[in-house]
N, C-alpha and C positions, 0 to 999 in steps of 0.2 A: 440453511447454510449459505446460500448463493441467495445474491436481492434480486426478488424477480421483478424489480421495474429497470435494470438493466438492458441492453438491446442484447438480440440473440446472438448464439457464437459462430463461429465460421461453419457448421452446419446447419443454421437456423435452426438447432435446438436451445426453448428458451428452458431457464430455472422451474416456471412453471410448469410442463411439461414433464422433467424429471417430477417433480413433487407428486404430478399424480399418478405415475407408476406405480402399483401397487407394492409385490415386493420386490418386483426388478430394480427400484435403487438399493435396496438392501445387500442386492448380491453384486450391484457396481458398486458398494462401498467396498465388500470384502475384495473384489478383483483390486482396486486401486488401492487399499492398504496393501494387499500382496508384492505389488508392484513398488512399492516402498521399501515393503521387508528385502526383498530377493535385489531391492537397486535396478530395478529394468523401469527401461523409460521408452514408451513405443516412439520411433520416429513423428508420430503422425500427431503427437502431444508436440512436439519443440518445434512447431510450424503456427506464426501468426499473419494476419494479414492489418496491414496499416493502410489504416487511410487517414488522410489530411483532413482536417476541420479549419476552418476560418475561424479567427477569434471573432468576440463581438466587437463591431465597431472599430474593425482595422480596413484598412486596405487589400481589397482580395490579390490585388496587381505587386504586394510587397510581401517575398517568399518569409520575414520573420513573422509573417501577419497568421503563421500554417501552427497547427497543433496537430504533434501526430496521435493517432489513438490506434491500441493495437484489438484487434480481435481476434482471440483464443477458441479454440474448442471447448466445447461446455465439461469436457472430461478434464482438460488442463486445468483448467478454474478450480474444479473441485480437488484435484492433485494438489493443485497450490491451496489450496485451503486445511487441506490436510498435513499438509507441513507444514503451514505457520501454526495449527494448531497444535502440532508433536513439537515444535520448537519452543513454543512458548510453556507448555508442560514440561519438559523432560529439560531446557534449559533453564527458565523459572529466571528471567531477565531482570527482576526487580532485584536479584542477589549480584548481578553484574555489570549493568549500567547504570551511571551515576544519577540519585535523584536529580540532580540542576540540569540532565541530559533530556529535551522536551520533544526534539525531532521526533518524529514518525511512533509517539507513544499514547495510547489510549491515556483520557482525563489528565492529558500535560496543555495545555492548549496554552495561546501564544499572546493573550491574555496573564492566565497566571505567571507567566515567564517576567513579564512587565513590570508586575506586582512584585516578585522575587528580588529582580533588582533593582526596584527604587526601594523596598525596605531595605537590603545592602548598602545601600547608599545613602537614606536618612541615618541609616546607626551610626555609618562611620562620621558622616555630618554631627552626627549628640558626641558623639565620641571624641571630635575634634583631630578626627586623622584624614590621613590620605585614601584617597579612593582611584583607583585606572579602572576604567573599560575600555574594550575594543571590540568595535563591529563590523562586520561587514557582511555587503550585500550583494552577493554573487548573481546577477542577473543573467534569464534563462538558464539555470542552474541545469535545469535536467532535458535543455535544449543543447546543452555543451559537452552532456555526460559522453 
C-alpha cells in the first residue's frame, strides 16, 4: 500500500517496517477501517511536520526558491490511503468527472491532453470552422493554495 522508498514518517516508522509485521498490520487495518466506520480521527493523525526543501538550482537566500514538504505519521498515510481507496470504489469517478477532466487522474497524462486538443483542432481546421481555446498558467499554483 505505502511506497517503501519514501522517507519515514514523523515517528520514524518506515513502510517497510509495517510490512514486516506479521499479523500486527492485519489488526492496524481493522483498527483504522473502524475509525472510518465510527468517524473518529485521533488528534495525533491531523498533526504534520513541514519542512522546507531548496529547489534545484534556486537561490537558497530567495524565500520562493523553499518547497514545503509535509511529514505525516505512517498511520495518517495509511488512513489516507484508505479513503481514496473507499472513494474511488463506492464513488466510481469515471461515472462523474468528465473524460477531457486530466488533472490529478491515473492514465490522463499531459501528453494525451496535447494530443486531445490538437485532434480538436485539425477537425475543426478539415471542417473549415472556428475553433477558441483558452489557457492558462497559474504559477505556484499550490504555493498560493
Amino acid at each position: 500500500m505505502l511506497n517503501q522508498k519514501k522517507a519515514p514518517s514523523l515517528e520514524l516508522i518506515t513502510a517497510r517496517m509495517l510490512k514486516e509485521l506479521p499479523n500486527g498490520f492485519i489488526k492496524l487495518m481493522h483498527i483504522l477501517n473502524a475509525t472510518l466506520r465510527i468517524e473518529y480521527r485521533p488528534k495525533s493523525l491531523k498533526f504534520a511536520r513541514i519542512i522546507m526543501i531548496t529547489k534545484p538550482r534556486k537561490n537558497p537566500m530567495d524565500v520562493s526558491s523553499y518547497q514545503p514538504i509535509r511529514l505525516l505519521p505512517i498511520f495518517s498515510k495509511l488512513l489516507e490511503e484508505l479513503i481514496h481507496k473507499n472513494i474511488n470504489i463506492d464513488l466510481n469517478p469515471q461515472q462523474w468527472i468528465p473524460n477531457h477532466q486530466f488533472g490529478f487522474r491515473q492514465a490522463h497524462s499531459t501528453g494525451q491532453q496535447c494530443h486531445r486538443i490538437s485532434d480538436i483542432i485539425n477537425k475543426a481546421k478539415e471542417n473549415e470552422q472556428y475553433f477558441t481555446a483558452a489557457f492558462s498558467d497559474v504559477s505556484q499554483a499550490l504555493d498560493k493554495l
